[in-house]
C-alpha positions in Angstrom: -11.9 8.2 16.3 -14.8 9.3 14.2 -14.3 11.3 11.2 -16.2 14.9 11.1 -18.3 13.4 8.2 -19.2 10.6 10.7 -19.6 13.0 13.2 -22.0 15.3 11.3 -24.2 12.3 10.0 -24.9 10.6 13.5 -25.9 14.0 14.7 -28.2 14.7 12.2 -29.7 11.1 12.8 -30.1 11.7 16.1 -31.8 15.5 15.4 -34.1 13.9 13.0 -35.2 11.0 15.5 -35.3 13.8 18.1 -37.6 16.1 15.5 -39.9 13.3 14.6 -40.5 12.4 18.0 -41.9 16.3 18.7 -43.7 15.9 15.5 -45.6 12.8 16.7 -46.5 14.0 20.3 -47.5 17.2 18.5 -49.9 15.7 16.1 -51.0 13.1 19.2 -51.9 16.6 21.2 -53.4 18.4 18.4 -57.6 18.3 17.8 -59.0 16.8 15.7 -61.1 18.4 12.5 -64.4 16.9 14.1 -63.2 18.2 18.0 -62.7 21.4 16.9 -63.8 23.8 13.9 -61.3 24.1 11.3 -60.2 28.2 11.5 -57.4 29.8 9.4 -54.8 29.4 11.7 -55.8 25.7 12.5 -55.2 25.4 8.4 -51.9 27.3 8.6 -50.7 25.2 11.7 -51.8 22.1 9.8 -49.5 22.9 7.0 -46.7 24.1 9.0 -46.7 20.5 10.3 -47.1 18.9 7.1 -43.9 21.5 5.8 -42.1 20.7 8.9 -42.9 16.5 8.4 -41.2 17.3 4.7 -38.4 19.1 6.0 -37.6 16.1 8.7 -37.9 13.6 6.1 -35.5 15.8 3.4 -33.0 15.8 6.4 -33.4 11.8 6.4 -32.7 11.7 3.2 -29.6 13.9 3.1 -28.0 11.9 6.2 -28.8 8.3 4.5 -26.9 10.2 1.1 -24.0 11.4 3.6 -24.3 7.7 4.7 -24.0 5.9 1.4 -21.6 8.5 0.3 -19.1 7.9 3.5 -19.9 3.8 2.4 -19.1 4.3 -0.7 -15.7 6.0 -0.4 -14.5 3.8 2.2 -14.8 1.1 -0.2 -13.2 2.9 -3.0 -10.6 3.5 -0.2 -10.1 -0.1 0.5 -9.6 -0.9 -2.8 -7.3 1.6 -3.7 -5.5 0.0 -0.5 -5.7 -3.5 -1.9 -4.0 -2.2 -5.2 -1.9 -0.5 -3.8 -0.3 -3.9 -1.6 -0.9 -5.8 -4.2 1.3 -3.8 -6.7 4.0 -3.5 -3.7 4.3 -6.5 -3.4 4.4 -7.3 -7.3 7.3 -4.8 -6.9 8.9 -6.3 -3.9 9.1 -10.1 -5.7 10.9 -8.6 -9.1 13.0 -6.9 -6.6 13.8 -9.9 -4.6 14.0 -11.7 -8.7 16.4 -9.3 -9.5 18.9 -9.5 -6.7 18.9 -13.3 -7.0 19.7 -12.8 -10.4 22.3 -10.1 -10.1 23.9 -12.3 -7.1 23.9 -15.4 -9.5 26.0 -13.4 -12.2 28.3 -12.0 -9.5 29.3 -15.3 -8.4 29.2 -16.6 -12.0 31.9 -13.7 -12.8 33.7 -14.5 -9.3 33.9 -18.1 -10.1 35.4 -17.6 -13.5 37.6 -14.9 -12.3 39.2 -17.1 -9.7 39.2 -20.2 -12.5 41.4 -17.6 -14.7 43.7 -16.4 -12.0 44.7 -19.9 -11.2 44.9 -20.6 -14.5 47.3 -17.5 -15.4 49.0 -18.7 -11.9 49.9 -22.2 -12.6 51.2 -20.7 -15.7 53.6 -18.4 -14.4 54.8 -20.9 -12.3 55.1 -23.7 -14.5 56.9 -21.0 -16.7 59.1 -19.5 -13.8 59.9 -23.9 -12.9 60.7 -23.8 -16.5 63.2 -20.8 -16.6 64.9 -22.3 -12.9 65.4 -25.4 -14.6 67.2 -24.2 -17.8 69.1 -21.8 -15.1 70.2 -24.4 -12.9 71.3 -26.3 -16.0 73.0 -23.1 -17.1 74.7 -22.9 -14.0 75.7 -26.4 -13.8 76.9 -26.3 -17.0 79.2 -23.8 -16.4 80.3 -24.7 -12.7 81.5 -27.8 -14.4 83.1 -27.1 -17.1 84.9 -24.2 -14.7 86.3 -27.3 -13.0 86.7 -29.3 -16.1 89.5 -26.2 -16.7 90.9 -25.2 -13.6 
């Protein structure tokens, strides 16, 4: 779909081709100075054509600036686009960077965690093995000496 700028400049192009047309099939149909004798209004007509010629030609020129305008501000556009992906996806790899790095340390810290809780685990029950075995030899001690007595 084309842009109201775009819009505006193609129907001024095809005005202008449209205006220069009448212009030529006007000067084709007018007399020439040695056909006819040059009168005041012959001089007036003359430089209403030559006027009119200017004024067709400054209408070129403002559609070819709408032109390079509309050119030039697409590619300032595309640019801006370009920059803009390319910082996105800048952003998206020290994203990306940063969750491998934050998933590294998390299993780091799991990993250690575990290794400590087993650690603090085979302690206890070493330490609880330890305390059964003095109380079994507690209660040994005591069951036999009970019969030792009785």
């Amino acid at each position: 779909m084309e842009s109201k700028e775009q819009v505006f400049v193609r129907r001024k192009e095809e005005e202008t081709k449209e205006k220069e047309e009448e212009t030529e099939l006007q000067a084709k149909r007018a007399p020439s100075k040695t056909e006819q004798a040059e009168t005041p209004l012959d001089q007036i007509q003359q430089q209403a054509m030559v006027a009119y010629a200017a004024y067709i030609e400054a209408e070129q020129q403002v559609a070819r600036a709408y032109k390079e305008n509309e050119q030039q501000v697409e590619k300032a556009y595309k640019e801006a686009e370009l920059q803009a992906d390319k910082a996105y996806e800048e952003g998206m790899a020290r994203a990306v960077k940063s969750l491998e790095e934050a998933e590294l340390q998390a299993r780091k810290a799991y990993q250690e965690s575990i290794a400590r809780i087993a650690k603090i685990r085979e302690e206890a029950i070493t330490g609880s093995q330890e305390v059964r075995r003095e109380t079994m030899e507690q209660a040994w001690a005591i069951y036999t000496k009970s019969r030792r007595l009785g």
